[in-house]
DSSP file (Angstrom, degrees, kcal/mol; ACC not computed):
  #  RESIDUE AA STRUCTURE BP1 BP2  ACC     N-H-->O    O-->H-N    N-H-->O    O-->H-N    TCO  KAPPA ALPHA  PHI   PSI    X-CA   Y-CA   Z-CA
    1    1 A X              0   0    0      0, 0.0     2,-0.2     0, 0.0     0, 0.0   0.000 360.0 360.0 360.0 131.7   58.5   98.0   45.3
    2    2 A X        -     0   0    0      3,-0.0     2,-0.3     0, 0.0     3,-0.1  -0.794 360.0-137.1-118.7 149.9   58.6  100.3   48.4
    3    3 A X        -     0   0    0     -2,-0.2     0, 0.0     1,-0.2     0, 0.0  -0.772  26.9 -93.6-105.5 153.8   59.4   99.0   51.9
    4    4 A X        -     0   0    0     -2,-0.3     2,-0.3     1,-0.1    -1,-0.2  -0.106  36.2-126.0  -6.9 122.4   57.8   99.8   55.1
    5    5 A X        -     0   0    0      1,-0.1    -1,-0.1     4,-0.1    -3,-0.0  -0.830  14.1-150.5 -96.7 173.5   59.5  102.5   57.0
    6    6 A X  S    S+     0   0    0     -2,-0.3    -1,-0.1     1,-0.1     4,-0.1   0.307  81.4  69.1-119.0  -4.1   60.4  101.3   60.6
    7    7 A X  S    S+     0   0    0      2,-0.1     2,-0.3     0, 0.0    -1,-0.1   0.563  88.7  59.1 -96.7  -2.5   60.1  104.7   62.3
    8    8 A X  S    S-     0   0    0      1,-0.0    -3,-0.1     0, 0.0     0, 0.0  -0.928  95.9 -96.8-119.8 157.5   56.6  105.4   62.3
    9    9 A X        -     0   0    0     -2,-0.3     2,-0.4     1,-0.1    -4,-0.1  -0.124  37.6-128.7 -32.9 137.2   54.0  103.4   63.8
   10   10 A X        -     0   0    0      8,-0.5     2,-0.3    -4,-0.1    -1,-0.1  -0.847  23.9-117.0 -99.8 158.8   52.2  100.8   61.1
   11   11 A X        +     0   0    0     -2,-0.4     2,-0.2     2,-0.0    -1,-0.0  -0.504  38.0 177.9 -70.7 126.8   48.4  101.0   61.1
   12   12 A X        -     0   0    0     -2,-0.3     3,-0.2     1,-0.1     6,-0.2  -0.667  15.4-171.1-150.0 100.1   47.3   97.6   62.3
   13   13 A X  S    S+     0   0    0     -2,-0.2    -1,-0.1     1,-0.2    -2,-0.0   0.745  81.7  67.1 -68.6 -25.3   43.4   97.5   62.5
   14   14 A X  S    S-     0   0    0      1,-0.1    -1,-0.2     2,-0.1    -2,-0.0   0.957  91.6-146.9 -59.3 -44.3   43.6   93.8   64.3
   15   15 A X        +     0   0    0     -3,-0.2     2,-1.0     1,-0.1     3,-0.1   0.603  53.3 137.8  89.1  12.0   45.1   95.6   67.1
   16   16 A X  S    S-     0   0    0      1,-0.2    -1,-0.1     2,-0.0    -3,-0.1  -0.366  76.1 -39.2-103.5  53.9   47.0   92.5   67.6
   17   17 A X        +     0   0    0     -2,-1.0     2,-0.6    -5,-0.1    -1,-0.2   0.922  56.6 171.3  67.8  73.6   50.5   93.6   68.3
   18   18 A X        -     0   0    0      1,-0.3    -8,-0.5    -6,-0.2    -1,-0.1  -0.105  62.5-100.7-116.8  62.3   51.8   96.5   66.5
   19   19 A X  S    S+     0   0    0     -2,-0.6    -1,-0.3   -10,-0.1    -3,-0.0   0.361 105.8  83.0  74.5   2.9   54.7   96.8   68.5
   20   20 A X        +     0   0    0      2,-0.0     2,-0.1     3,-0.0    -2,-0.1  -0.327  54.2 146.3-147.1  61.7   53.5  100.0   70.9
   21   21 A X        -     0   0    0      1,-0.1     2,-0.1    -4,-0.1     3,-0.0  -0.359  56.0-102.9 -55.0 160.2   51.5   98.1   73.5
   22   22 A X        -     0   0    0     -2,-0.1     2,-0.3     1,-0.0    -1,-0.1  -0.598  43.1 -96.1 -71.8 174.5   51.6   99.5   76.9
   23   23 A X        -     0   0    0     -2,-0.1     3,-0.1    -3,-0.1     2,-0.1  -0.713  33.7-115.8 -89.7 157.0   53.8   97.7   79.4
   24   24 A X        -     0   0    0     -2,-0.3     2,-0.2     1,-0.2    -1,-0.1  -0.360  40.6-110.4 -90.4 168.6   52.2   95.3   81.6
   25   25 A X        -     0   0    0     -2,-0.1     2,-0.4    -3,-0.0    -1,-0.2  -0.487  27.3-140.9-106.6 146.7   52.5   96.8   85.2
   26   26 A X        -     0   0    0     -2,-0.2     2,-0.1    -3,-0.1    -1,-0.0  -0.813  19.4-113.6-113.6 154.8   54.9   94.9   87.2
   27   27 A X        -     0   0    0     -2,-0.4     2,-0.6     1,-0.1     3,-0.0  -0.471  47.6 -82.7 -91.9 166.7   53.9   94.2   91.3
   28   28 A X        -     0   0    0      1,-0.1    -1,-0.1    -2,-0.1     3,-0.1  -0.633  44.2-116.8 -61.1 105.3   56.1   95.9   93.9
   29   29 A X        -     0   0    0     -2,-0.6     2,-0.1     1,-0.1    -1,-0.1  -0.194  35.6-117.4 -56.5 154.6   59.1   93.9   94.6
   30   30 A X        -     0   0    0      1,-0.1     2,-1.2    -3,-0.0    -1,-0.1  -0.334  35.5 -94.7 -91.4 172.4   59.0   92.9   98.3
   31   31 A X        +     0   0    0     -2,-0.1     2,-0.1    -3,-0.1    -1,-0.1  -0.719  49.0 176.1 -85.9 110.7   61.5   94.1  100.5
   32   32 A X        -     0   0    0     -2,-1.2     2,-0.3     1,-0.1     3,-0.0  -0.430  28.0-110.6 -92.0 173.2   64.5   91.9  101.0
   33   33 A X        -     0   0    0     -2,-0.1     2,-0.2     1,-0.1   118,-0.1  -0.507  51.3 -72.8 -96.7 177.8   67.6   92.3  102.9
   34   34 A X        -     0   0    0     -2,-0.3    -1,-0.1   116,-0.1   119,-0.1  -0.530  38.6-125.5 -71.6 139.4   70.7   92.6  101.4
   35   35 A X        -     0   0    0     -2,-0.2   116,-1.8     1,-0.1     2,-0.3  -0.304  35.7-154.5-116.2 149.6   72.5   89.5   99.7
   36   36 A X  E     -A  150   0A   0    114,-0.2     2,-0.4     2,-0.0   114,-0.2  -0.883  11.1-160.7-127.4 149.4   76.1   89.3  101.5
   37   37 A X  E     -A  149   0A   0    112,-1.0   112,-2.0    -2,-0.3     2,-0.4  -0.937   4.6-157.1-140.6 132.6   79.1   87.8  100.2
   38   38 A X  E     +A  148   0A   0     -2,-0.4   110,-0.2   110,-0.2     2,-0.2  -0.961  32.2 161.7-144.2 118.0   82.2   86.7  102.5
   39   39 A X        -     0   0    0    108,-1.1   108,-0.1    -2,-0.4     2,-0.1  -0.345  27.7-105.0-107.3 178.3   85.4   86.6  100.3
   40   40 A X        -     0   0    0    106,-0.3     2,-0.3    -2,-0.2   106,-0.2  -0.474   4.1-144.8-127.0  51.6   89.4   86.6  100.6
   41   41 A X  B     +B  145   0B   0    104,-0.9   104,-1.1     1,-0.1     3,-0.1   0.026  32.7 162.0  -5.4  71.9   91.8   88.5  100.1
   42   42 A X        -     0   0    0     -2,-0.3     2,-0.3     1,-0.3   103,-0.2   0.879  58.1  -9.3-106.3 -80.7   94.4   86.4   98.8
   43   43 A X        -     0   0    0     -3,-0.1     2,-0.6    96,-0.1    -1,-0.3  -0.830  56.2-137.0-135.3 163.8   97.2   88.3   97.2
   44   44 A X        -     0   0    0     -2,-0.3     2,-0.2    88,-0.3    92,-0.1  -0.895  30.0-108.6-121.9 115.0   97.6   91.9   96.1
   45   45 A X     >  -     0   0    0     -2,-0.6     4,-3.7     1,-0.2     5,-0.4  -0.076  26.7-165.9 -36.8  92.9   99.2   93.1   92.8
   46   46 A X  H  > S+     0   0    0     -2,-0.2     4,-1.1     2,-0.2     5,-0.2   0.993  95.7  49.1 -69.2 -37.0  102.6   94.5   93.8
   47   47 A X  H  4 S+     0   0    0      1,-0.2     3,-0.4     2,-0.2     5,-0.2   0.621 110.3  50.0 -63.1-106.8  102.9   96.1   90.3
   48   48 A X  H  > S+     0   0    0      1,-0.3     4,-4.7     2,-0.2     5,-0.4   0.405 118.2  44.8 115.2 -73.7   99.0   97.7   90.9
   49   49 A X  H  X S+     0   0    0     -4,-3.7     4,-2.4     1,-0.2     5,-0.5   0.937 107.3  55.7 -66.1 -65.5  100.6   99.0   94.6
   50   50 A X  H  X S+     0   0    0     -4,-1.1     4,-3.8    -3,-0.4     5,-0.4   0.729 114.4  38.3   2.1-106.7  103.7  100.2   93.0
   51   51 A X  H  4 S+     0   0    0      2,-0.2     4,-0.5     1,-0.2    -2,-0.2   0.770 117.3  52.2 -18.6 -53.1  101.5  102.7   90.6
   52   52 A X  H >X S+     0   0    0     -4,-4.7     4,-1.4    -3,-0.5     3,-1.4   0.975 114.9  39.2 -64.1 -61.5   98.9  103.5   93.4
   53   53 A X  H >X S+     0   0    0     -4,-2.4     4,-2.6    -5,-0.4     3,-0.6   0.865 112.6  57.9 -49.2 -46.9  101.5  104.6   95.9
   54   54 A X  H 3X S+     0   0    0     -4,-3.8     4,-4.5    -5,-0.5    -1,-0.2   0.787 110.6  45.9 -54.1 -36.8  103.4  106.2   93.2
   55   55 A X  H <4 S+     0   0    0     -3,-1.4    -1,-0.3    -4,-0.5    -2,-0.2   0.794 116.2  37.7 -64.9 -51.9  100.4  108.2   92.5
   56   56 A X  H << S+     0   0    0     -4,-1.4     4,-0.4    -3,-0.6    -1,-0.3   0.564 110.7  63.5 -96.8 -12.2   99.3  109.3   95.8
   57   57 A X  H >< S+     0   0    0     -4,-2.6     3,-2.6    -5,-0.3    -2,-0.2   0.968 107.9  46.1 -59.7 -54.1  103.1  109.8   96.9
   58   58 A X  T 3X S+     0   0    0     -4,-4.5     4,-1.1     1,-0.3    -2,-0.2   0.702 110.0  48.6 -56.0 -13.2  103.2  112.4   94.2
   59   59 A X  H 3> S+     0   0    0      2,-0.2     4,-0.7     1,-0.2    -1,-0.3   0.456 109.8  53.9 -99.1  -9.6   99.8  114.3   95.0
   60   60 A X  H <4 S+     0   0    0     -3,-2.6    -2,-0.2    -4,-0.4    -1,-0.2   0.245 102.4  64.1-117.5  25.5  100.9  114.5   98.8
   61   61 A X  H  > S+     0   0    0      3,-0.1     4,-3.7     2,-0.1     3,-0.4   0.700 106.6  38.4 -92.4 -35.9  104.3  116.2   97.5
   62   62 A X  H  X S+     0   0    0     -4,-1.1     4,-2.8     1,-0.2    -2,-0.1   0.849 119.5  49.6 -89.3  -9.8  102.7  119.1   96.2
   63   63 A X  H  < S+     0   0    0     -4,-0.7    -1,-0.2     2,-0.1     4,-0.2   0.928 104.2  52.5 -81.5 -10.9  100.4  119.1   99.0
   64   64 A X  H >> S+     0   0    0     -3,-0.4     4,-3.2     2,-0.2     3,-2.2   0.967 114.0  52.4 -67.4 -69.9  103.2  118.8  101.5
   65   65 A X  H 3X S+     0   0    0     -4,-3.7     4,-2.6     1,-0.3    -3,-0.2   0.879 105.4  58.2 -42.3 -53.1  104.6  122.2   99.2
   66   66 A X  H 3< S+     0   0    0     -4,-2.8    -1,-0.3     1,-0.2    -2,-0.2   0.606 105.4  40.7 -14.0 -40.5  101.6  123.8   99.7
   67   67 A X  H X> S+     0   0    0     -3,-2.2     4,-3.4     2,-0.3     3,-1.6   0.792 111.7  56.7-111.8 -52.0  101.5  123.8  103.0
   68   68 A X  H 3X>S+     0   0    0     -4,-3.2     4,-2.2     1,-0.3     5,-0.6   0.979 109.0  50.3 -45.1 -58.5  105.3  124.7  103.4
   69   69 A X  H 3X5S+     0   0    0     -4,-2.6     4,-0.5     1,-0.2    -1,-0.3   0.665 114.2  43.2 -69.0   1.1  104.7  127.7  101.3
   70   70 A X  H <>5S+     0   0    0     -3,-1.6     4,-1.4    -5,-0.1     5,-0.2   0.599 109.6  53.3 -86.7 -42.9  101.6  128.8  103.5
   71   71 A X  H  X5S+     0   0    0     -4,-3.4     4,-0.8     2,-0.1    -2,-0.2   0.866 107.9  60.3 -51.1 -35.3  103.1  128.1  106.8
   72   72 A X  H  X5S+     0   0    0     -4,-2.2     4,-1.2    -5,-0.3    -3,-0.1   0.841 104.5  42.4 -20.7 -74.6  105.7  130.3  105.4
   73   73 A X  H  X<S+     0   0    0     -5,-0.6     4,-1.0    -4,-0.5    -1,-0.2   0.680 108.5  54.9 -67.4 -11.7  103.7  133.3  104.8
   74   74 A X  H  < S+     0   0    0     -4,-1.4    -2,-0.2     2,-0.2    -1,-0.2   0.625 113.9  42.7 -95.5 -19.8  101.8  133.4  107.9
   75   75 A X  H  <>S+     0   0    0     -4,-0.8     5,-2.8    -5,-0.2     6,-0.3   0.747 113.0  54.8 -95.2  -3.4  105.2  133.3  109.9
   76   76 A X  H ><5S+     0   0    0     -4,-1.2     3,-1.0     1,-0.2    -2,-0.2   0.796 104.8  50.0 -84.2 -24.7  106.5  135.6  107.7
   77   77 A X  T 3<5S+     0   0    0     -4,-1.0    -1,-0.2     1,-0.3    -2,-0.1   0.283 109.7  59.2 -92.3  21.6  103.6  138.2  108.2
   78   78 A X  T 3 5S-     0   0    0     -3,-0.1    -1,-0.3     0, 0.0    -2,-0.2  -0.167 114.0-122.8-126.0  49.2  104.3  137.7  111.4
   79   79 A X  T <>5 +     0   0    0     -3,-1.0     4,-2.3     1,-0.1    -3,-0.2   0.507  69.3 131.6  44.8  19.2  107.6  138.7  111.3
   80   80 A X  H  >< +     0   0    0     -5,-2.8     4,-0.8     1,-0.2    -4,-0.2   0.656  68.5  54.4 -78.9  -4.5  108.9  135.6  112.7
   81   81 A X  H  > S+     0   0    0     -6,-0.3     4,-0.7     2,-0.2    23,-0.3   0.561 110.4  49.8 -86.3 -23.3  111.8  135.1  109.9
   82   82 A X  H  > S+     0   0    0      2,-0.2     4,-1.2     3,-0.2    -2,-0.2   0.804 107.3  52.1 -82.2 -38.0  113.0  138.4  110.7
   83   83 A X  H  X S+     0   0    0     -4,-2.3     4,-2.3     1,-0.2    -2,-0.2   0.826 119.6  35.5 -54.1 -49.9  113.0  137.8  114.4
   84   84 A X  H  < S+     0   0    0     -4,-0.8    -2,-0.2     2,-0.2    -1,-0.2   0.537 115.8  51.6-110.2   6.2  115.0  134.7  113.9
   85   85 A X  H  X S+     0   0    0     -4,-0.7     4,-1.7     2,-0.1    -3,-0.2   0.550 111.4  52.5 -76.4 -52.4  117.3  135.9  110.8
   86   86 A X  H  X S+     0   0    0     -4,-1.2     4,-2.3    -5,-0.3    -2,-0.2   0.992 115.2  41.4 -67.7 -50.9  118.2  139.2  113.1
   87   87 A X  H  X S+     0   0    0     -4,-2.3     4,-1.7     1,-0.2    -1,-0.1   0.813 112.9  47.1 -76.6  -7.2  119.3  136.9  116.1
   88   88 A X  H  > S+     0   0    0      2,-0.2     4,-1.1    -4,-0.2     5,-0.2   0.934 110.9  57.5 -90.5 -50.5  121.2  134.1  114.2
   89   89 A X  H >X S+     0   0    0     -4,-1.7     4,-3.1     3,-0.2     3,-1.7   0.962 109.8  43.2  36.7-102.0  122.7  137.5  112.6
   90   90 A X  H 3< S+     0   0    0     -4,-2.3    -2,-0.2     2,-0.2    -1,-0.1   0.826 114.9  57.7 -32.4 -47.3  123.9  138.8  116.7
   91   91 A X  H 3< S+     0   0    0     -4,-1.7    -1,-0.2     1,-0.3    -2,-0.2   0.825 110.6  30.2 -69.2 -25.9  125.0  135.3  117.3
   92   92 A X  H << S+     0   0    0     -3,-1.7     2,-0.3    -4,-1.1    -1,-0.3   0.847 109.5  76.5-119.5 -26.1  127.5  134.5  114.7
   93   93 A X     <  -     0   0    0     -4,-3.1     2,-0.1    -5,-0.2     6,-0.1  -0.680  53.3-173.9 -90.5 157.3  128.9  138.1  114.2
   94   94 A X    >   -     0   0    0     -2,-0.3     3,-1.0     4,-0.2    -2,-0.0  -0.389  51.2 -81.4-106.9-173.5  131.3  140.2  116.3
   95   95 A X  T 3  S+     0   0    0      1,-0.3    -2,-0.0    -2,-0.1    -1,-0.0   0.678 127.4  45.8 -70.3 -24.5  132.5  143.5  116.2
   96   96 A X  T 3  S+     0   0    0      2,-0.1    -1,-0.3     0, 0.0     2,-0.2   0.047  98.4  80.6-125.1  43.4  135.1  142.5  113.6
   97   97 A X  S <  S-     0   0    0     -3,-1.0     2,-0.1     1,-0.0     3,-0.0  -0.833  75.8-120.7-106.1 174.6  133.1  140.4  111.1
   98   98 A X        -     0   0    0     -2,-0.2     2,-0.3     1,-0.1    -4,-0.2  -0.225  49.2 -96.2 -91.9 166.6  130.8  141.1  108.3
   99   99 A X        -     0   0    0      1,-0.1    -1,-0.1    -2,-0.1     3,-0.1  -0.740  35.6-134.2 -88.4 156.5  127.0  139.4  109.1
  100  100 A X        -     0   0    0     -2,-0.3     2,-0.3     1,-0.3    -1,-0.1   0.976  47.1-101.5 -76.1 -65.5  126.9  135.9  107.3
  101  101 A X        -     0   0    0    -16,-0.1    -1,-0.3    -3,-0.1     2,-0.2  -0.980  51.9 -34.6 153.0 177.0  123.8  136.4  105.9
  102  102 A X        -     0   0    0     -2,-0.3     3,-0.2     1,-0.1   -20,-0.1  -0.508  37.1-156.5 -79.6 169.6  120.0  135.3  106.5
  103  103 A X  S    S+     0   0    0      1,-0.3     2,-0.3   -22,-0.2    -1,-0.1   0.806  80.1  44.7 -77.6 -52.7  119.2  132.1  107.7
  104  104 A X        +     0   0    0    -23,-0.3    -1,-0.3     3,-0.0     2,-0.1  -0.985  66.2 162.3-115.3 108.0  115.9  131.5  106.6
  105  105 A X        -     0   0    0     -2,-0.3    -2,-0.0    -3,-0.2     0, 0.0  -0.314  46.4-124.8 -94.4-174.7  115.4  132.5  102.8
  106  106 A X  S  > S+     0   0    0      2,-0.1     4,-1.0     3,-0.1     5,-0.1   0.627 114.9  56.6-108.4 -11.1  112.4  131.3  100.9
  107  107 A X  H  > S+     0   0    0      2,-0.2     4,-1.4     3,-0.1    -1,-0.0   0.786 109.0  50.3 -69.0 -46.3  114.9  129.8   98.2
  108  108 A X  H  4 S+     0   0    0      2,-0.2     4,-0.3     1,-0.2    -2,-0.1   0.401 113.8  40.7-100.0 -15.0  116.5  127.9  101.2
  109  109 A X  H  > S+     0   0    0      3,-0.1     4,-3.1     2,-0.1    -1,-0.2   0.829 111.8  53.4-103.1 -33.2  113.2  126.4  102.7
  110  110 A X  H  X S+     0   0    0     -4,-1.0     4,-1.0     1,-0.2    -2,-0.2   0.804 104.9  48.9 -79.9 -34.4  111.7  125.5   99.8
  111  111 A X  H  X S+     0   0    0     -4,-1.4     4,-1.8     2,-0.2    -1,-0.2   0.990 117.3  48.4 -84.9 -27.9  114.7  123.3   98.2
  112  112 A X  H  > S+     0   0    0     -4,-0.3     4,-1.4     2,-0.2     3,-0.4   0.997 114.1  50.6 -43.4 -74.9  114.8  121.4  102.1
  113  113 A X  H  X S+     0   0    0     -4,-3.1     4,-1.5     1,-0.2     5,-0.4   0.888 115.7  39.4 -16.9 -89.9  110.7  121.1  101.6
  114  114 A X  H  < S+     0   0    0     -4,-1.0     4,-0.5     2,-0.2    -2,-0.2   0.595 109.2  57.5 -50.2 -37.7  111.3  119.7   98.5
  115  115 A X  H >X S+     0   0    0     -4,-1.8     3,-5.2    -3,-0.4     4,-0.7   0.962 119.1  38.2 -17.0-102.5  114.5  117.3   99.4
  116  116 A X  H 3X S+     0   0    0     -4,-1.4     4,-2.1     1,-0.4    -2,-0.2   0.461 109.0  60.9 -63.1 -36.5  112.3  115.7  102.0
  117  117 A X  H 3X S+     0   0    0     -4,-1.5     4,-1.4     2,-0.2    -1,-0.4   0.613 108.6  41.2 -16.4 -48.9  109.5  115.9   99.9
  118  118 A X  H <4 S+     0   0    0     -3,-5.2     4,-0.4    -4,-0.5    -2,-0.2   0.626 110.1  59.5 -90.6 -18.4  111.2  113.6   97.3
  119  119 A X  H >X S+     0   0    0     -4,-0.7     4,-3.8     2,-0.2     3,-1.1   0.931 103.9  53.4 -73.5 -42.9  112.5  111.5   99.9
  120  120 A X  H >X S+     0   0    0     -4,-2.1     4,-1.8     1,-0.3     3,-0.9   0.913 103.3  52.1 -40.8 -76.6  109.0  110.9  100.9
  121  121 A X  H 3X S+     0   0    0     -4,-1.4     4,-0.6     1,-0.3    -1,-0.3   0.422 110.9  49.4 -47.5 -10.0  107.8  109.8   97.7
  122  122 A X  H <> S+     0   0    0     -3,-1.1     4,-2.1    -4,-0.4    -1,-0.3   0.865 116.1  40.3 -92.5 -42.4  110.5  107.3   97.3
  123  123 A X  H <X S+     0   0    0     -4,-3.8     4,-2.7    -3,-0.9    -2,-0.2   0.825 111.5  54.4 -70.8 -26.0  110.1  105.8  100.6
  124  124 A X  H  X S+     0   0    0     -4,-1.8     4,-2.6    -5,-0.2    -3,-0.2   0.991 117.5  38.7 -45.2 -75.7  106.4  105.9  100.6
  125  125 A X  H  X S+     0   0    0     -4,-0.6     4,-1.4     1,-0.2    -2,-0.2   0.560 110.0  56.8 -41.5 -37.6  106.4  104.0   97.4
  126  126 A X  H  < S+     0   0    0     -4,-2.1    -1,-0.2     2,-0.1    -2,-0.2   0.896 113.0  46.7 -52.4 -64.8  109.4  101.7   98.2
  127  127 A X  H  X S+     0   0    0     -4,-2.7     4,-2.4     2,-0.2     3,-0.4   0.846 103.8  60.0 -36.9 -51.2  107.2  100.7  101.4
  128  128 A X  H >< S+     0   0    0     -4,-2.6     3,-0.7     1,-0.3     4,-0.2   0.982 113.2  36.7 -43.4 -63.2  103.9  100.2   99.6
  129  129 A X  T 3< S+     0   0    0     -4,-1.4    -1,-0.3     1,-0.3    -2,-0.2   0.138 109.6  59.0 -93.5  29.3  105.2   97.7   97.6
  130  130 A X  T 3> S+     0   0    0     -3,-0.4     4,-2.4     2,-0.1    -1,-0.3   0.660 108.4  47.7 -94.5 -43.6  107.4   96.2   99.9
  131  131 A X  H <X S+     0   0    0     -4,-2.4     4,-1.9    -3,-0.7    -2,-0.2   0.431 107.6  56.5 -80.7  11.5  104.3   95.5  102.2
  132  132 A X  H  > S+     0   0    0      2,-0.2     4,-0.7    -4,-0.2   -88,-0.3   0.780 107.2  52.3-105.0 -52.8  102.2   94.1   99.2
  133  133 A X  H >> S+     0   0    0      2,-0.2     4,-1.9     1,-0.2     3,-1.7   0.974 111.1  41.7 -56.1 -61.6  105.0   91.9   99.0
  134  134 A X  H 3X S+     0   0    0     -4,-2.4     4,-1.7     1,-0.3    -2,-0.2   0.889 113.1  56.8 -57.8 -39.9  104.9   90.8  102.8
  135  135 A X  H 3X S+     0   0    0     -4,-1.9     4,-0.6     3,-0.2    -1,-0.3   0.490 106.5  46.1 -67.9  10.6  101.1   90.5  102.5
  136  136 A X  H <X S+     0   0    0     -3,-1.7     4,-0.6    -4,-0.7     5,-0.3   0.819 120.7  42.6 -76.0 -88.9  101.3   88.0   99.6
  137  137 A X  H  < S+     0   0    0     -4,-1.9     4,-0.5     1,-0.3    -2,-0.1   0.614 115.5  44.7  -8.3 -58.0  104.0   86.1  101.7
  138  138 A X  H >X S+     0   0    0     -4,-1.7     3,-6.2     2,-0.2     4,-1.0   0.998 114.6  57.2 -97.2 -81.6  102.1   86.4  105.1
  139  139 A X  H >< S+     0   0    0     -4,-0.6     3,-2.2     1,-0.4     2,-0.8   0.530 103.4  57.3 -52.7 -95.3   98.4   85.3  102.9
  140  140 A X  T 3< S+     0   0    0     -4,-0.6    -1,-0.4     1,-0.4    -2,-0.2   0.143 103.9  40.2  19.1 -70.7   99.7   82.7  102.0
  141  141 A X  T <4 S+     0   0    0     -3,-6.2    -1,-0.4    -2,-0.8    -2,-0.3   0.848 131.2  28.9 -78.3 -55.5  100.6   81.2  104.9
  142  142 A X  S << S-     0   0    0     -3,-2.2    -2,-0.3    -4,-1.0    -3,-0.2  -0.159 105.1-117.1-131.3  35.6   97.7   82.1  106.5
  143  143 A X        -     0   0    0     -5,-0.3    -3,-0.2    -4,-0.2    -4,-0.1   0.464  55.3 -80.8  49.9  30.9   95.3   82.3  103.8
  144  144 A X        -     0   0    0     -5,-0.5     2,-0.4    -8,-0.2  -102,-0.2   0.199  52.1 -50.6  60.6 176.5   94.2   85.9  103.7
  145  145 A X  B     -B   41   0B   0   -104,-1.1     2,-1.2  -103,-0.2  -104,-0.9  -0.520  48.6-138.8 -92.9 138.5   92.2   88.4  104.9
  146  146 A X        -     0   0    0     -2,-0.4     2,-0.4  -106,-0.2  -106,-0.3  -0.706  26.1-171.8 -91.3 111.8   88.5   87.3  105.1
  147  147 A X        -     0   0    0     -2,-1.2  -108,-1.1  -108,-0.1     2,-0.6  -0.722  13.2-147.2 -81.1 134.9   85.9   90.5  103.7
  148  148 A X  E     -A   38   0A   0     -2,-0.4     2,-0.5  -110,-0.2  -110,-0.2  -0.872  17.1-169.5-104.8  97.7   82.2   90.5  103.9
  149  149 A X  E     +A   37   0A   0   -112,-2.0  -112,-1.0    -2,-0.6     2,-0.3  -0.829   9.0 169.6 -68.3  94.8   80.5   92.3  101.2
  150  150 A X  E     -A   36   0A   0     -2,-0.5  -114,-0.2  -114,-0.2  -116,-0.1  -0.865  36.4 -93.7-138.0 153.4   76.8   93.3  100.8
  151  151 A X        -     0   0    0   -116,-1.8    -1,-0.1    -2,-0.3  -117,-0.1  -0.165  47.6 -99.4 -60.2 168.2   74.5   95.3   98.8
  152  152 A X              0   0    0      1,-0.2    -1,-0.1  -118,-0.0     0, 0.0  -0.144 360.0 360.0 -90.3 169.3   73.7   98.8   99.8
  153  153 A X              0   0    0   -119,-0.1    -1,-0.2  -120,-0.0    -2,-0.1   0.544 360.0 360.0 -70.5 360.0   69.8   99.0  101.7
């Protein structure tokens, strides 16, 4: 006994539904406006803000480096590290000392960048969820922030 296969059309002489009708044409939906929905903010996941902050602290430290290390090269090809490495140089030696050294290295901006850099990202992150905390607190009390929501046109 052989079955049916189910991937070709069956021959069905009735015509009486063999599964590859066309579809019936549907009218033009009318135009409505957009359905709106007015919500609440009531409280905000301090673990969630934690994790976010964390996230974006860490992507605006290496943009923060970036940016050190291109401000860098553009005052350095314009000779402005040399300028202020030779007069900090004149200032702090005399006739019977040796010169100290430079002032501005690129070893020496970059671990300050990067210091402040890490300071950011703690305080940023420390903050976030500190204010997640005071908006809980604060909604609370005063029941949240009210949003209106609607579909797109």
């Amino acid at each position: 006994m052989t079955t049916p296969r189910t991937d070709q059309p069956r021959n069905d002489p009735s015509g009486s539904g063999g599964g590859h009708a066309a579809p019936p044409r549907r009218a033009k939906p009318t135009k409505r406006p957009p359905r709106l929905a007015s919500l609440q903010l009531k409280r905000i996941d301090p673990w969630t803000v934690l994790k976010i902050s964390l996230i974006v602290a860490i992507v605006m430290f290496f943009v923060w480096m970036i940016a050190i290390g291109i401000i860098y090269l553009v005052l350095g090809g314009m000779n402005v590290w040399t300028s202020v490495n030779d007069t900090f140089n004149t200032l702090t030696t005399s006739d019977t000392t040796q010169a100290t050294g430079d002032l501005i290295t690129p070893a020496r901006v970059f671990t300050i960048a990067a210091v402040i850099g890490a300071v950011n990202i703690v305080l940023l992150t420390a903050l976030s969820t500190i204010a997640a905390f005071v908006y809980n607190a604060a909604a609370g009390m005063a029941g949240g922030v009210e949003l209106t929501l609607g579909e797109r046109d």
